[in-house]
C-alpha positions in Angstrom: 0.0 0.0 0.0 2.7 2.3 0.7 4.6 1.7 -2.8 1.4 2.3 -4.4 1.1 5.7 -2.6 4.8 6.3 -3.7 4.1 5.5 -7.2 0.8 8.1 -6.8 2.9 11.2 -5.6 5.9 10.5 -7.6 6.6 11.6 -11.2 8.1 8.7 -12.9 8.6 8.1 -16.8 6.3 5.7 -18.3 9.5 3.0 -18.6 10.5 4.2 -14.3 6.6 3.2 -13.4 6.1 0.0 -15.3 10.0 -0.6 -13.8 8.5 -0.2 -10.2 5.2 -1.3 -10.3 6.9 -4.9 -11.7 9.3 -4.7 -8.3 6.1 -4.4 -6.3 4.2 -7.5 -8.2 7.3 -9.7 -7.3 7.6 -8.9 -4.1 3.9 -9.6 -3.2 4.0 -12.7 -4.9 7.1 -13.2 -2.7 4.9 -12.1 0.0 2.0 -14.7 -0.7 4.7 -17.8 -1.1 5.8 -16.9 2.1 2.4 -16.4 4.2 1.7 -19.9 2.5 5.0 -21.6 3.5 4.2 -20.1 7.3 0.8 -21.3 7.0 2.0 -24.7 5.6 4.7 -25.0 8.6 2.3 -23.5 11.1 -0.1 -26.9 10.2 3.0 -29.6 10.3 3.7 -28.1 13.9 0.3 -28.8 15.0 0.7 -32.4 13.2 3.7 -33.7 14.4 2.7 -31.9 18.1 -0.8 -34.0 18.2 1.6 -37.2 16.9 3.8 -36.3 19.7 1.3 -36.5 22.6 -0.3 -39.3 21.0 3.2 -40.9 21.6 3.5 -39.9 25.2 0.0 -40.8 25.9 0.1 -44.3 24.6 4.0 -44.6 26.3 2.8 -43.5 29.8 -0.1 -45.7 29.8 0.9 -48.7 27.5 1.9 -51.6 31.1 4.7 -53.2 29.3 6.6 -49.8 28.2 10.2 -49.1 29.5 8.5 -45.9 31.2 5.4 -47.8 33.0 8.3 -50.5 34.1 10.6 -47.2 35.4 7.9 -46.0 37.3 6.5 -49.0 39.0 10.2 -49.1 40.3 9.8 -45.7 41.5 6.0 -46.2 42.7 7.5 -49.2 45.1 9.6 -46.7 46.5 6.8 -44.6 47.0 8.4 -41.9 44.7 5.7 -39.1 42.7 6.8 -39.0 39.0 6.2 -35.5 39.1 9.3 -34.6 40.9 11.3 -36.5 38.8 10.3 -35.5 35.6 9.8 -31.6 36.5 14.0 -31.6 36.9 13.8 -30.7 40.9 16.7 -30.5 42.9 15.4 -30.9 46.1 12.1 -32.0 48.4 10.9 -35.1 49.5 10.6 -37.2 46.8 14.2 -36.4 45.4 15.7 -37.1 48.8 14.1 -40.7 48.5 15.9 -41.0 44.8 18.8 -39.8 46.1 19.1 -42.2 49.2 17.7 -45.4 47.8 20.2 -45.1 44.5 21.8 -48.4 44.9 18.3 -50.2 45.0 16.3 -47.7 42.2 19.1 -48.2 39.7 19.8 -52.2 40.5 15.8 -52.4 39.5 16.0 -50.2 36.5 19.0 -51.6 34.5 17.5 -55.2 33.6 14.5 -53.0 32.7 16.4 -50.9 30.0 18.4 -54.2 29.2 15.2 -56.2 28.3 14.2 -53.2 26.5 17.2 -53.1 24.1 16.8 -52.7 20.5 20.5 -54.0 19.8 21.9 -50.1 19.7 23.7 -50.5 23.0 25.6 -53.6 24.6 24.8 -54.5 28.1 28.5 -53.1 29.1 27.2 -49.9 27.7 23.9 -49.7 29.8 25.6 -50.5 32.7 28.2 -48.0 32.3 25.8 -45.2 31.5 23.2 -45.9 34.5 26.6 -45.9 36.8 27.2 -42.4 35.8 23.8 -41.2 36.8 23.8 -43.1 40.1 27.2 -41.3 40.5 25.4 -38.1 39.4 22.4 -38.6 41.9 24.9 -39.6 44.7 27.4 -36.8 44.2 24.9 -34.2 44.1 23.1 -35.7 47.2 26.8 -35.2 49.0 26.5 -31.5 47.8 23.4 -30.6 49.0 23.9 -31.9 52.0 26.8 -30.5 52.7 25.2 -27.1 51.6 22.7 -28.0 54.1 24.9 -29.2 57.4 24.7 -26.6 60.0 28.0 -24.8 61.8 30.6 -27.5 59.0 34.1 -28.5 60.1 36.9 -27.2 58.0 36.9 -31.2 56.8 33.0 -30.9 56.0 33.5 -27.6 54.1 36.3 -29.0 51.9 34.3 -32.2 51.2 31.4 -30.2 50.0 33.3 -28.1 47.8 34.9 -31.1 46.1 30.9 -33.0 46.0 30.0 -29.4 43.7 33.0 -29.6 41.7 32.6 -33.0 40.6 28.5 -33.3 40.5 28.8 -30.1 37.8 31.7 -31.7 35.9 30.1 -34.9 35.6 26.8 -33.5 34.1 28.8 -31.8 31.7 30.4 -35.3 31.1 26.9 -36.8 30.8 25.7 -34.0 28.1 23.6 -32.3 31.0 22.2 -29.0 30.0 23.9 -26.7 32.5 20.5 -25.1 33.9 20.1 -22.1 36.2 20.2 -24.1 39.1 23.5 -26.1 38.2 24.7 -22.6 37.2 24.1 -21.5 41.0 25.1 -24.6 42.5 28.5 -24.3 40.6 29.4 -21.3 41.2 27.3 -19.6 44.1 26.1 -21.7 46.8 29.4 -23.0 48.3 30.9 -18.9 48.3 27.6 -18.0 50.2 27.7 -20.8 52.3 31.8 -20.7 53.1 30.8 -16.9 53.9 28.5 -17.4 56.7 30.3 -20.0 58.2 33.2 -17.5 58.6 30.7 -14.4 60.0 29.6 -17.1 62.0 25.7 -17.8 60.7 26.7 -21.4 60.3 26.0 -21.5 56.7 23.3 -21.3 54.5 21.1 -23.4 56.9 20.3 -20.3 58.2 18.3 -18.9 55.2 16.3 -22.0 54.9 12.7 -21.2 54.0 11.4 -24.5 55.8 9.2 -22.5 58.6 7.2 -20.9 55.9 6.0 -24.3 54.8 5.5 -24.9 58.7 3.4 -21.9 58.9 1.6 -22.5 56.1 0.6 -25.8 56.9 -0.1 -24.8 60.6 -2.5 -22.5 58.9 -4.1 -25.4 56.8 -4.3 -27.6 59.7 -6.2 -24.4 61.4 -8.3 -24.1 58.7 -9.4 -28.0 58.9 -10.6 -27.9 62.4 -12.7 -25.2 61.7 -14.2 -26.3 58.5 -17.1 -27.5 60.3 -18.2 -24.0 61.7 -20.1 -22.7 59.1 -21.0 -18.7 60.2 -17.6 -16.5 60.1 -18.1 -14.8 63.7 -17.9 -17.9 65.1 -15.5 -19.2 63.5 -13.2 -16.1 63.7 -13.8 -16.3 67.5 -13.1 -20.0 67.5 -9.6 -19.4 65.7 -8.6 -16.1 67.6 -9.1 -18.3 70.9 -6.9 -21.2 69.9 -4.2 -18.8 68.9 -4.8 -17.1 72.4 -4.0 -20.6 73.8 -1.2 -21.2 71.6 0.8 -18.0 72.6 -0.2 -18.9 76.6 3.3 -18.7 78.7 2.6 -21.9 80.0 1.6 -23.7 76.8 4.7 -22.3 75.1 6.9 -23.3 77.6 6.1 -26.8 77.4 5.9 -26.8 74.1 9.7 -25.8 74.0 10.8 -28.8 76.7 9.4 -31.0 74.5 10.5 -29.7 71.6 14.6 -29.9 73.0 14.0 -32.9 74.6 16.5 -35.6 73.4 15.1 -38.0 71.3 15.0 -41.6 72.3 18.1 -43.4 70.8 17.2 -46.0 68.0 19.7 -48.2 66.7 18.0 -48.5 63.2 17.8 -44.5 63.1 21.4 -44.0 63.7 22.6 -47.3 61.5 20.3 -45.5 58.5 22.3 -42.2 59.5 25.8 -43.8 59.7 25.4 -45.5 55.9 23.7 -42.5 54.1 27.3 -40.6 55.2 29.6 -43.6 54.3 27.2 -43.6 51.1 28.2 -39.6 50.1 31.9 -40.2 50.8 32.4 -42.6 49.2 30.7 -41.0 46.1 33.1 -38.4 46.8 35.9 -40.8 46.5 34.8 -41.9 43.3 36.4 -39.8 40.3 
């Protein structure tokens, strides 16, 4: 539209305009080819996207697939598949991974072996699920040691070596180096040597646990008075078992319990004991 205007306003020869107005034919014919190309590559997106979730679908909920077979292992360890397949570094389920590693992987490896369309040899399974069990054991001795409150000179050097290794090992693997790895690499362990020397006792002391705490105090609140239906009374009903809560008395027992030592159980400490013989020697391991 704006060449036409041009071509309006401006005097040309006879020879200058024909000369022009051909330019602007070919270049909206170029235009069209194009809009038809996007509109052609805009349709095979949708296409092969369908094809792929038809894919997943029929994967996730076909029982004899390698990835129904993964999870069952995972399910038996009482492990969500959501935290494993959302890439988390930490919580619950990741801690499970990360301590029952010797027994998830020993299950998955004649899974993936069965499952072998000839591309791999056994020796090469095995070798590959030993570098992620390294991976997952190495970066379980990081966090933790990110994690251990008031470290030893010892604990601190040990930690630093579990970072350096985890993030050179991904790299090894062909690991995209995410935001997280980027700030486990090269941030956490400055932080954390940093308030250990000001004498905050690391980065323990930024952890954002009580919020959950709160929060779920809150829920639990919420859940005892779900069966009061009118808001004044419930509102009294809550303000009066926060009025308890923050009772001298009820605090103060609350707190004696709450430092009182725990009853010693040789299966607790035992479990304790071979999770940390567990992280050094993936430590050891280079």
């Amino acid at each position: 539209t704006l060449l036409k205007n041009q071509l309006k306003n401006t005097n040309l020869s006879g020879q200058d305009r024909t000369i022009k107005k051909d330019a602007s034919k070919l270049l909206q014919d170029k235009l069209k080819r194009l809009r038809k190309d996007i509109a052609e590559l805009g349709a095979l997106k949708k296409k092969l996207n369908a094809e792929l979730d038809n894919f997943r679908r029929r994967r996730k909920y076909d029982p004899s697939s390698t990835v129904s077979n993964i999870n069952r292992v995972l399910a038996d360890e009482n492990i969500k598949r959501e935290d494993y397949f959302e890439k988390k570094f930490n919580g619950v389920n990741i801690r499970k991974i990360m301590d029952r590693s010797d027994t998830i992987f020993a299950n998955i490896i004649p899974i993936l072996k069965a499952d072998n369309k000839g591309k791999l040899s056994d020796e090469d399974i095995d070798s590959i699920c030993k570098n992620y069990q390294l991976l997952v054991d190495k970066s379980d001795a990081a966090l933790k040691g990110l994690a251990t409150p008031f470290p030893t000179p010892a604990q601190l050097t040990n930690t630093k070596k579990a970072i350096k290794q985890s993030v050179e090992l991904a790299k090894e693997i062909g690991l995209s180096i995410t935001p997280k790895w980027h700030i486990l690499a090269v941030h956490c362990f400055p932080q954390h040597e940093r308030l250990v020397e000001e004498g905050w006792g690391g980065l323990f002391i930024v952890d954002e646990s009580f919020i959950e705490k709160s929060h779920q105090a809150g829920v639990a609140l919420e859940r005892q008075l779900r069966g009061l239906r009118m808001f004044r009374q419930k509102h009294f009903a809550g303000a009066k078992m926060a009025h308890r809560a923050a009772n001298p008395e009820v605090a103060r027992h609350l707190d004696k319990n709450r430092h009182k030592k725990k009853r010693k159980s040789t299966k607790r400490d035992e479990e304790k004991e071979r999770k940390r013989l567990k992280r050094e020697r993936a430590i050891q391991d280079e």
